[in-house]
Jmol script that loads the backbone (N, CA, C; Angstrom):
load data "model"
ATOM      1  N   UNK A   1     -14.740 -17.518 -20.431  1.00  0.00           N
ATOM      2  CA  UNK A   1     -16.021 -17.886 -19.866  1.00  0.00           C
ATOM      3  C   UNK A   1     -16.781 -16.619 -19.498  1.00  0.00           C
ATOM      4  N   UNK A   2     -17.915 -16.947 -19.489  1.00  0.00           N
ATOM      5  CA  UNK A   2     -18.724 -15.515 -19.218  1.00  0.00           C
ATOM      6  C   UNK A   2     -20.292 -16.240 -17.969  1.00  0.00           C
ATOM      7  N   UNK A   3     -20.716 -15.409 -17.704  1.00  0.00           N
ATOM      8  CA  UNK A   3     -22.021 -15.686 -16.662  1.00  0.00           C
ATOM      9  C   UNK A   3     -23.222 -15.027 -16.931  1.00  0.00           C
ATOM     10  N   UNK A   4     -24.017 -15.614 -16.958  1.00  0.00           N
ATOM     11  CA  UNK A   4     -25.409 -14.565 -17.483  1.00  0.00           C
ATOM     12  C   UNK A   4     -25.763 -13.883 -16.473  1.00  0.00           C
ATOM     13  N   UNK A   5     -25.984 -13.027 -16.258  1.00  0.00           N
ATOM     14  CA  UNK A   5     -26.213 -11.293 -15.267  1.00  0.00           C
ATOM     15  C   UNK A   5     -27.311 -12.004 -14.730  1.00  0.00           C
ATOM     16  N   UNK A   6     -28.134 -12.926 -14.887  1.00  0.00           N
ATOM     17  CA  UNK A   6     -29.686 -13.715 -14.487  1.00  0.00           C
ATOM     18  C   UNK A   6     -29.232 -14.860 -13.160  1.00  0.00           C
ATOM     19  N   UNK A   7     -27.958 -14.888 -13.460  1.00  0.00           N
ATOM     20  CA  UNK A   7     -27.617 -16.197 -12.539  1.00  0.00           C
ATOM     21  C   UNK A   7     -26.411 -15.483 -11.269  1.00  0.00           C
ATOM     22  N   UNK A   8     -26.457 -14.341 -11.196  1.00  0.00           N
ATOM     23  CA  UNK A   8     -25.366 -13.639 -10.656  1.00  0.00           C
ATOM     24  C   UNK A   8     -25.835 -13.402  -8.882  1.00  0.00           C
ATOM     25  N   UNK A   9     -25.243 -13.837  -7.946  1.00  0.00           N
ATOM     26  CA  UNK A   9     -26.063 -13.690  -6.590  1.00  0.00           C
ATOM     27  C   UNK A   9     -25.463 -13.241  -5.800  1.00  0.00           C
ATOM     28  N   UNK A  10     -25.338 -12.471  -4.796  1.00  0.00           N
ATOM     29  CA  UNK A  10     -24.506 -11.734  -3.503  1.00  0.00           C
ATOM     30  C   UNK A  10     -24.486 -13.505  -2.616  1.00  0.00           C
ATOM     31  N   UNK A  11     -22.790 -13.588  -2.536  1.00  0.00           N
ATOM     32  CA  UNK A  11     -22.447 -14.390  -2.402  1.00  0.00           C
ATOM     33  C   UNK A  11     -22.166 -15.327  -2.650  1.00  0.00           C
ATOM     34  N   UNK A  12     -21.974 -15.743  -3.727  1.00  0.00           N
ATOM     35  CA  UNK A  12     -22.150 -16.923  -5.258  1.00  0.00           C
ATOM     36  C   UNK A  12     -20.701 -17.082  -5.428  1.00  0.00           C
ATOM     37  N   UNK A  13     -19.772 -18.059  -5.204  1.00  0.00           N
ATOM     38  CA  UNK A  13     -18.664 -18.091  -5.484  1.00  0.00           C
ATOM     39  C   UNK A  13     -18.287 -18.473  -6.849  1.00  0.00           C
ATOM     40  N   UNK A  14     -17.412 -17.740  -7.272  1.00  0.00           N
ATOM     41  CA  UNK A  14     -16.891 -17.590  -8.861  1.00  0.00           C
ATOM     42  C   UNK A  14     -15.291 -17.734  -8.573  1.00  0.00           C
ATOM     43  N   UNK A  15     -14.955 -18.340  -9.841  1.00  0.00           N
ATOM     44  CA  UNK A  15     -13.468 -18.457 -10.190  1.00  0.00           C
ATOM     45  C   UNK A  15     -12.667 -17.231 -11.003  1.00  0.00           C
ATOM     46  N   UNK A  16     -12.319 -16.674 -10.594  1.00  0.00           N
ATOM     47  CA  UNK A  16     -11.553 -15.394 -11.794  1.00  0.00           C
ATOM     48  C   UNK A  16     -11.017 -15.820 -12.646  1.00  0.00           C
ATOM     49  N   UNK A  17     -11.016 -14.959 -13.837  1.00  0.00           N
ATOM     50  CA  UNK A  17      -9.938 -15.908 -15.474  1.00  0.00           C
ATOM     51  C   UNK A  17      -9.049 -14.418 -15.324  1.00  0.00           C
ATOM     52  N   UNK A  18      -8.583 -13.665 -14.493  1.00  0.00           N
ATOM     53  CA  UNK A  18      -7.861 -12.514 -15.757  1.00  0.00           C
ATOM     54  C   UNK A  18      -6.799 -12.615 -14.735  1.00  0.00           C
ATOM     55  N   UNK A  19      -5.221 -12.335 -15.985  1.00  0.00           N
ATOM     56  CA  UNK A  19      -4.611 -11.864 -14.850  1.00  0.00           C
ATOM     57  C   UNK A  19      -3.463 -12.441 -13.886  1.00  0.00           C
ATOM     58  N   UNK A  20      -3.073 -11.979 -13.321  1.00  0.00           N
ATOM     59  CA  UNK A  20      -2.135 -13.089 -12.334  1.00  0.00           C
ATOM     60  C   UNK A  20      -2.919 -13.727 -11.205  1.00  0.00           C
ATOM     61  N   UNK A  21      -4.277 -12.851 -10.875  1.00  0.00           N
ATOM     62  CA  UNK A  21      -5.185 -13.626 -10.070  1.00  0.00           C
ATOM     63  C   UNK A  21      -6.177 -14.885 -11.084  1.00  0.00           C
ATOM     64  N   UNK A  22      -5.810 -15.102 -11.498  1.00  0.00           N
ATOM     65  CA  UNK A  22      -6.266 -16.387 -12.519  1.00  0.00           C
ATOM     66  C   UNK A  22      -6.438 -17.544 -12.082  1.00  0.00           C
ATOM     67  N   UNK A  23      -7.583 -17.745 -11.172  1.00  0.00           N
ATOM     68  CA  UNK A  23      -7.700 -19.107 -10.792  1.00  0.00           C
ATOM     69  C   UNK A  23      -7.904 -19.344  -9.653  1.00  0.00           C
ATOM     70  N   UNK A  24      -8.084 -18.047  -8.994  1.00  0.00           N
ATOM     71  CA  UNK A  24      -8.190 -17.703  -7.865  1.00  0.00           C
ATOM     72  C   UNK A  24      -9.775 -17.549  -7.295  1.00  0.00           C
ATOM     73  N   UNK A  25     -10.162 -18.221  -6.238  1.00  0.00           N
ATOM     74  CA  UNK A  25     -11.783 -18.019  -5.866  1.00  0.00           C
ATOM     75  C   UNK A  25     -11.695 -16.933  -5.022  1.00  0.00           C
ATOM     76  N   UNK A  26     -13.259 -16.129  -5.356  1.00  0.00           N
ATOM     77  CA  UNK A  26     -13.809 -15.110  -4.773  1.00  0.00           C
ATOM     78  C   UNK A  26     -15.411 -15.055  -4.536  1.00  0.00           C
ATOM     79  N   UNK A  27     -15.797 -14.272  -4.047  1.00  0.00           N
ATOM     80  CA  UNK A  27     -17.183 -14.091  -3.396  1.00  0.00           C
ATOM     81  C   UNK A  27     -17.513 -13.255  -4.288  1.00  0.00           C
ATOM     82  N   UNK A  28     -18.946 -13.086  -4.169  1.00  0.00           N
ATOM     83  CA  UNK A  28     -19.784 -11.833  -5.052  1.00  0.00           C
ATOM     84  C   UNK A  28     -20.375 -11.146  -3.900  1.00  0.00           C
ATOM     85  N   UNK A  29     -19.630  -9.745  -3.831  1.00  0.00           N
ATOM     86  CA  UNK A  29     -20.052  -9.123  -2.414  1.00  0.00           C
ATOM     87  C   UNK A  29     -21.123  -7.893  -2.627  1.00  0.00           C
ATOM     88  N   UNK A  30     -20.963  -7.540  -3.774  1.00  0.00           N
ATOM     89  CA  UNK A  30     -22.035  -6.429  -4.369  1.00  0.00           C
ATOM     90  C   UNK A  30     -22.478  -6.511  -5.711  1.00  0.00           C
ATOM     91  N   UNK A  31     -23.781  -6.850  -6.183  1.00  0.00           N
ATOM     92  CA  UNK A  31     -23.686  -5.717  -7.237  1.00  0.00           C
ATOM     93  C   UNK A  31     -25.082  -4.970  -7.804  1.00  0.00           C
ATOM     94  N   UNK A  32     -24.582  -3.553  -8.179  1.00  0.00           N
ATOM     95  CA  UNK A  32     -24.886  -2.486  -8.256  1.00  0.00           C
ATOM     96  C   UNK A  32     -25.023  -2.347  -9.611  1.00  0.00           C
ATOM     97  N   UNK A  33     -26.203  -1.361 -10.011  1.00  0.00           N
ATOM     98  CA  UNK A  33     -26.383  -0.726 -10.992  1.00  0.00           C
ATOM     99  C   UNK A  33     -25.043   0.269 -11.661  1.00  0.00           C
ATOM    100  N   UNK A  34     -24.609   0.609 -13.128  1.00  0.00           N
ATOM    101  CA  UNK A  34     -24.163   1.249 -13.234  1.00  0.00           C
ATOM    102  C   UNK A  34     -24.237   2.684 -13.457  1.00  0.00           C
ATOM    103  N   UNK A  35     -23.088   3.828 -13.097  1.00  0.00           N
ATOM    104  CA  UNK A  35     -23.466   5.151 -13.251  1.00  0.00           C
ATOM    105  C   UNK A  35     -23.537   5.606 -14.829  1.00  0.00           C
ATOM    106  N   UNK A  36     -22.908   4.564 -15.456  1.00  0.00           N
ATOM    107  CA  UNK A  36     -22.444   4.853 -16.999  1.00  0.00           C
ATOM    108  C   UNK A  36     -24.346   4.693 -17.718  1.00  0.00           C
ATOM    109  N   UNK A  37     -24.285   5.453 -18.660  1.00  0.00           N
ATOM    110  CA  UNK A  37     -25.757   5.516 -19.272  1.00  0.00           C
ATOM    111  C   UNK A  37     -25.658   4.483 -20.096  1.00  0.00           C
ATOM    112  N   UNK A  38     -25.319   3.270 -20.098  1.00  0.00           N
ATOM    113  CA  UNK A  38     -25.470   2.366 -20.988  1.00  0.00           C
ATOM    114  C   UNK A  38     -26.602   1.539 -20.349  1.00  0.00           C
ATOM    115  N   UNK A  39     -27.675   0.873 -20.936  1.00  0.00           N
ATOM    116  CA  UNK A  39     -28.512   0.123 -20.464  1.00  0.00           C
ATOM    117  C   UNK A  39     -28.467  -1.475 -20.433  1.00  0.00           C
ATOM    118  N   UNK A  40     -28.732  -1.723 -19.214  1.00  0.00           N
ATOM    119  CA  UNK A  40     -28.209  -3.166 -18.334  1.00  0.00           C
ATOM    120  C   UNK A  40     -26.428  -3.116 -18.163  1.00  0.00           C
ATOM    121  N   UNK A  41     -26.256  -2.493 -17.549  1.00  0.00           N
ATOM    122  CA  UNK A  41     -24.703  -2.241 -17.306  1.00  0.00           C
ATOM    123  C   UNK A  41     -24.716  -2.193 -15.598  1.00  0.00           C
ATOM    124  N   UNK A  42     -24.142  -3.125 -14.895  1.00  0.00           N
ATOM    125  CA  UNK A  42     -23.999  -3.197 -13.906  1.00  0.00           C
ATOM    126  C   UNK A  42     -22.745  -3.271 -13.117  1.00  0.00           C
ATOM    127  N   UNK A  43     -22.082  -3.142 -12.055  1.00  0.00           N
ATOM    128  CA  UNK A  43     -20.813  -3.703 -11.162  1.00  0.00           C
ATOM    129  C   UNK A  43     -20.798  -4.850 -10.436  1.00  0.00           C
ATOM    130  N   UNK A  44     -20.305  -5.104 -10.026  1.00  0.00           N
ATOM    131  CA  UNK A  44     -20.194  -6.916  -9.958  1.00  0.00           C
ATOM    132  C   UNK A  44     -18.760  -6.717  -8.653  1.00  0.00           C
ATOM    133  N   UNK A  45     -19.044  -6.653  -7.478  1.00  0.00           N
ATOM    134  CA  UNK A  45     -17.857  -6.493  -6.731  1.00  0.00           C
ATOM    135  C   UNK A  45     -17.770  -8.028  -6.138  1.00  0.00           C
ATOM    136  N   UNK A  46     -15.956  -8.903  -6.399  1.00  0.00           N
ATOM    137  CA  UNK A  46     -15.583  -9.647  -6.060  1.00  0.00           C
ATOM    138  C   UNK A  46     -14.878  -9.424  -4.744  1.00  0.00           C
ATOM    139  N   UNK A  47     -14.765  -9.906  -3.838  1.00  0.00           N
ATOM    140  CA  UNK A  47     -13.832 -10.559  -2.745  1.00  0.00           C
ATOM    141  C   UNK A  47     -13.066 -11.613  -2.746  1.00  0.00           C
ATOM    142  N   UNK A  48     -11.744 -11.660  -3.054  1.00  0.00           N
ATOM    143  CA  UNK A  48     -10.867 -12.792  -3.039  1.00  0.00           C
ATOM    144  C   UNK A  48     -10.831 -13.552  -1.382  1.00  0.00           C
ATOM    145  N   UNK A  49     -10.702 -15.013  -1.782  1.00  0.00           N
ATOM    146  CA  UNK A  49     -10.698 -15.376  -0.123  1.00  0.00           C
ATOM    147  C   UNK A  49      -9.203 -15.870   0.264  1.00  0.00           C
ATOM    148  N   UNK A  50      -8.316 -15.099  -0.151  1.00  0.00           N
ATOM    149  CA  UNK A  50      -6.580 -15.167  -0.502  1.00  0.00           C
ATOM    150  C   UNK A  50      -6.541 -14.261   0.834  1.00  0.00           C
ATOM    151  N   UNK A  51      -6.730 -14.701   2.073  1.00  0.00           N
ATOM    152  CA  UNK A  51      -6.115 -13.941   3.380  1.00  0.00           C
ATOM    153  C   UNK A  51      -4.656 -13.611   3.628  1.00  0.00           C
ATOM    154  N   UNK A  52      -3.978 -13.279   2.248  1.00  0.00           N
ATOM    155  CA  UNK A  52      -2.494 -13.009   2.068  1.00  0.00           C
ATOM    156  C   UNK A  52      -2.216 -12.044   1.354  1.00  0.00           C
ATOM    157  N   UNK A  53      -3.034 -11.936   0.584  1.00  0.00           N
ATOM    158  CA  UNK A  53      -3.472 -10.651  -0.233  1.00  0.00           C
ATOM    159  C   UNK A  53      -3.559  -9.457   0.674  1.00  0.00           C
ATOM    160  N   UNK A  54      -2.739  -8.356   0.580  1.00  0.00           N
ATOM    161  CA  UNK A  54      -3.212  -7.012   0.869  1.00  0.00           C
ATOM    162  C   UNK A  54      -4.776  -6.575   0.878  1.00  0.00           C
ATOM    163  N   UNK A  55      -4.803  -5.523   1.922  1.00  0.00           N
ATOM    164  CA  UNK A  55      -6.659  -5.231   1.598  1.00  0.00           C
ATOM    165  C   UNK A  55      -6.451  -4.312   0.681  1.00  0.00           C
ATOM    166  N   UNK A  56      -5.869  -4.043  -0.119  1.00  0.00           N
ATOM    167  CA  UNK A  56      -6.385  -2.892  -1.294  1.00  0.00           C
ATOM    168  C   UNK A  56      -6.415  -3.972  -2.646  1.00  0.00           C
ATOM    169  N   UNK A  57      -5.635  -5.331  -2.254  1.00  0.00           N
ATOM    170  CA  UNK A  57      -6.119  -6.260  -3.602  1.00  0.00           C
ATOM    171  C   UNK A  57      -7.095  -7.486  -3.040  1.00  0.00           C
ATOM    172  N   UNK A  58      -7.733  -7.386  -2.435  1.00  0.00           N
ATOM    173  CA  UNK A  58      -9.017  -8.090  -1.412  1.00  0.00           C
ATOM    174  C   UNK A  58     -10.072  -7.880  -2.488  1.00  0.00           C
ATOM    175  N   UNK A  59     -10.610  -7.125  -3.447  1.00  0.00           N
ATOM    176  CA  UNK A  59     -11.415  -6.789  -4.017  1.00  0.00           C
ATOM    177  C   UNK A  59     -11.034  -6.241  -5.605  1.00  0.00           C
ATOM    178  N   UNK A  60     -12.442  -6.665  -6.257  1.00  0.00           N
ATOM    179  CA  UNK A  60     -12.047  -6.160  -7.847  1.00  0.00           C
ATOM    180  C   UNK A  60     -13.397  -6.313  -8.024  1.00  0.00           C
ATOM    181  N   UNK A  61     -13.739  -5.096  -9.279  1.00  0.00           N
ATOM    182  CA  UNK A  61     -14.945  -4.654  -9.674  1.00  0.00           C
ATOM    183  C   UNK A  61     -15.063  -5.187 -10.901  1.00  0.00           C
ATOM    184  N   UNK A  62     -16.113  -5.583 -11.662  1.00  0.00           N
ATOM    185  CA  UNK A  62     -16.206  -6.048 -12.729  1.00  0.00           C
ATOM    186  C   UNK A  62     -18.101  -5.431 -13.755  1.00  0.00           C
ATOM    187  N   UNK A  63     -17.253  -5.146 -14.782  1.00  0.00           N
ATOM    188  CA  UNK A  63     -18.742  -4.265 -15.466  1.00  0.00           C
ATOM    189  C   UNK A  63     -19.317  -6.024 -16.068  1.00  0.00           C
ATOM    190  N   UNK A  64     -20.450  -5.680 -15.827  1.00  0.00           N
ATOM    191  CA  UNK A  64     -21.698  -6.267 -16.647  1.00  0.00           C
ATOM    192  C   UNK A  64     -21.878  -6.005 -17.768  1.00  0.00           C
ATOM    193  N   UNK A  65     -21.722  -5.850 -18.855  1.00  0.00           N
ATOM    194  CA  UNK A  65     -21.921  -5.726 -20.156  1.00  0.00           C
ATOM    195  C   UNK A  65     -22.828  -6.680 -20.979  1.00  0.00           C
ATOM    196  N   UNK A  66     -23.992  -5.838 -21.652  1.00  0.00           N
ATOM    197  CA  UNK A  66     -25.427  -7.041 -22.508  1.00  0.00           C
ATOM    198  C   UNK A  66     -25.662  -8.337 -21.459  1.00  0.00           C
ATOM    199  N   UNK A  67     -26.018  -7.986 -20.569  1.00  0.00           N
ATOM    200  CA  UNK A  67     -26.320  -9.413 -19.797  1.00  0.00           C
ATOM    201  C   UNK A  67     -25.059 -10.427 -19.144  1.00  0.00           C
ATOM    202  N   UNK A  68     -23.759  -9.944 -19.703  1.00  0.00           N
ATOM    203  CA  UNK A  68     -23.159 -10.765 -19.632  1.00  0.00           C
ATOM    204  C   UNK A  68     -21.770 -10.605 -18.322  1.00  0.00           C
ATOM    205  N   UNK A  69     -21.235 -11.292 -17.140  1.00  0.00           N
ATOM    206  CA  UNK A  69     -19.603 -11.224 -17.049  1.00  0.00           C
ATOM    207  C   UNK A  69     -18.631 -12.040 -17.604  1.00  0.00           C
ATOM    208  N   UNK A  70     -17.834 -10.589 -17.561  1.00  0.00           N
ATOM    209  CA  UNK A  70     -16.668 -11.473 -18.402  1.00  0.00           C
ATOM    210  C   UNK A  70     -15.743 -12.221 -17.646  1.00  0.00           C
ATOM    211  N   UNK A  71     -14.921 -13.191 -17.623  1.00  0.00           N
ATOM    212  CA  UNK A  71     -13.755 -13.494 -16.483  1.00  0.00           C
ATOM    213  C   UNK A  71     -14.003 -14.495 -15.267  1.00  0.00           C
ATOM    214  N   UNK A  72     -14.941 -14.476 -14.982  1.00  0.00           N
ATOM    215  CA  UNK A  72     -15.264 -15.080 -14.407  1.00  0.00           C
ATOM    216  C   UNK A  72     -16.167 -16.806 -14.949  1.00  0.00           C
ATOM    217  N   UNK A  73     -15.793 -17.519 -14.037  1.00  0.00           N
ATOM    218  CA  UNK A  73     -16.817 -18.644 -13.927  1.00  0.00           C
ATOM    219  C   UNK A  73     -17.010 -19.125 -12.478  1.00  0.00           C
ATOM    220  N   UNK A  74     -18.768 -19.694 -12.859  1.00  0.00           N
ATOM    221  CA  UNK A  74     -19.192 -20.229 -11.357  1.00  0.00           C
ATOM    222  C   UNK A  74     -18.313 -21.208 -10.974  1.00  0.00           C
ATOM    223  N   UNK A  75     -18.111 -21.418  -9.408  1.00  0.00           N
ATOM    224  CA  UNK A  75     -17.910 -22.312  -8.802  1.00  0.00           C
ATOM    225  C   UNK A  75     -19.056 -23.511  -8.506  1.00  0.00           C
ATOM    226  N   UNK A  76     -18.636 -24.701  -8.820  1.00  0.00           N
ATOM    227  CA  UNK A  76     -19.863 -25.748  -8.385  1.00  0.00           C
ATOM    228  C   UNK A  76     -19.600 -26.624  -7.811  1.00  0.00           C
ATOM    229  N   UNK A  77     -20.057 -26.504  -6.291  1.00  0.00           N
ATOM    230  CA  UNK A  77     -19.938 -27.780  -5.398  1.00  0.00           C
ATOM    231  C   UNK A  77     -20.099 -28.782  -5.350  1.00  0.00           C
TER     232      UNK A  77
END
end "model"
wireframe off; spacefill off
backbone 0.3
color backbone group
């Protein structure tokens, strides 16, 4: 699944696909332009809401690539 970079919001809860965190909900706590010279390339910082999780795996960054994220899908209430 992927998300269009148009629909992406600080605070927007998403489902993760990668991984052993696979399935796991998180927050959209930042995102930022990228430093890389590619154009429309952005960061995408998640917050897991797994209060069991260590704080150094509390968070994961994710590139924006052509409009698009990868790994993720929205959550819908």
């Amino acid at each position: 699944m992927a998300i269009p970079a148009t629909q992406l919001k600080i605070g927007q809860s998403v489902k993760y696909l990668i991984g052993t965190r696979n399935g796991m909900s998180a927050a959209i706590t930042d995102i930022s332009k990228s430093s890389l010279s590619l154009k429309n390339t952005h960061i995408v910082t998640l917050t897991f809401d797994d209060d069991s999780l260590p704080n150094h795996l509390k968070t994961q960054q994710l590139t924006v690539y052509d409009e698009l994220l990868e790994g993720c899908e929205i959550i819908r209430f």
